[in-house]
N, C-alpha and C positions, 0 to 999 in steps of 0.2 A: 183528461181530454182523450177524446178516442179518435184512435189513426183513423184519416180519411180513407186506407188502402184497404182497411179491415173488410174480410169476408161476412159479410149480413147473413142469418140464419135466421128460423122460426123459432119460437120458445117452446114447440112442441118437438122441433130438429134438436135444439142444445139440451133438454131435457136427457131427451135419449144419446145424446153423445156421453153429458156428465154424469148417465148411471155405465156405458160402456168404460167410459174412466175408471171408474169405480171398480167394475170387473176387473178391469184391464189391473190395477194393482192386488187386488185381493188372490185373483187366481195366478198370475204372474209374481207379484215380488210378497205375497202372503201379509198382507198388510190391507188395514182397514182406512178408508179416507173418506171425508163428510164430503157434501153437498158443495161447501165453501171451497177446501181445498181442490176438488174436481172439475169448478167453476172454474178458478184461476190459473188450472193448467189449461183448461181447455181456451181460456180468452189468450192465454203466451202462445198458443198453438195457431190460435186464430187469425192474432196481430202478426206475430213476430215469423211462422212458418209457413203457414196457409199460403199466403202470396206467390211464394214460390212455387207451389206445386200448380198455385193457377197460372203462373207467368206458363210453366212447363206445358200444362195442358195447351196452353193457345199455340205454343210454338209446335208442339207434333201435333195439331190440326190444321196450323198453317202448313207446315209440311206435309201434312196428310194430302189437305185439297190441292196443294200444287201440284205434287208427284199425280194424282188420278187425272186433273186437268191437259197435264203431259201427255199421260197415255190417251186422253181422250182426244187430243187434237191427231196422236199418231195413226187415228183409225180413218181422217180424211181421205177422199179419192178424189 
C-alpha cells in the first residue's frame, strides 16, 4: 500500500534519480547496485524522508513571504 504523503515523480524523473543512485554508490562506497536495489532506496527516500524536506521547504517559504510582506508594509506613507 502506498503512503498517501508520498512525493509523486515522473518515470522519466525516477529513472534519472535511480541511475544517480547508482553513481552515487559506485563512485562513493565502490560498489555496484542493480536497477531493483536503486528503486528501493530511492521509494525509502521517497516515503519515509522526502516529506520532510517538503514540510521544510513550505515552512522557509512561509517565512520567506512573511518576512518580505513585513518589509513591504514598512515602505507605507
Amino acid at each position: 500500500m502506498k503512503n498517501k504523503n508520498t512525493i509523486n515523480i515522473t518515470k522519466e524523473k525516477r529513472d534519472e534519480m535511480i541511475s544517480a543512485i547508482k553513481n552515487y554508490f559506485l563512485n562513493e562506497r565502490e560498489e555496484e547496485i542493480g536497477d531493483l536495489r536503486a528503486g528501493l532506496m530511492l521509494d525509502f527516500i521517497r516515503e519515509e524522508l522526502a516529506p520532510e524536506f517538503y514540510n521544510q521547504g513550505v515552512s522557509d517559504s512561509y517565512t520567506y513571504m512573511r518576512d518580505t510582506i513585513e518589509d513591504l508594509l514598512s515602505i507605507r506613507k
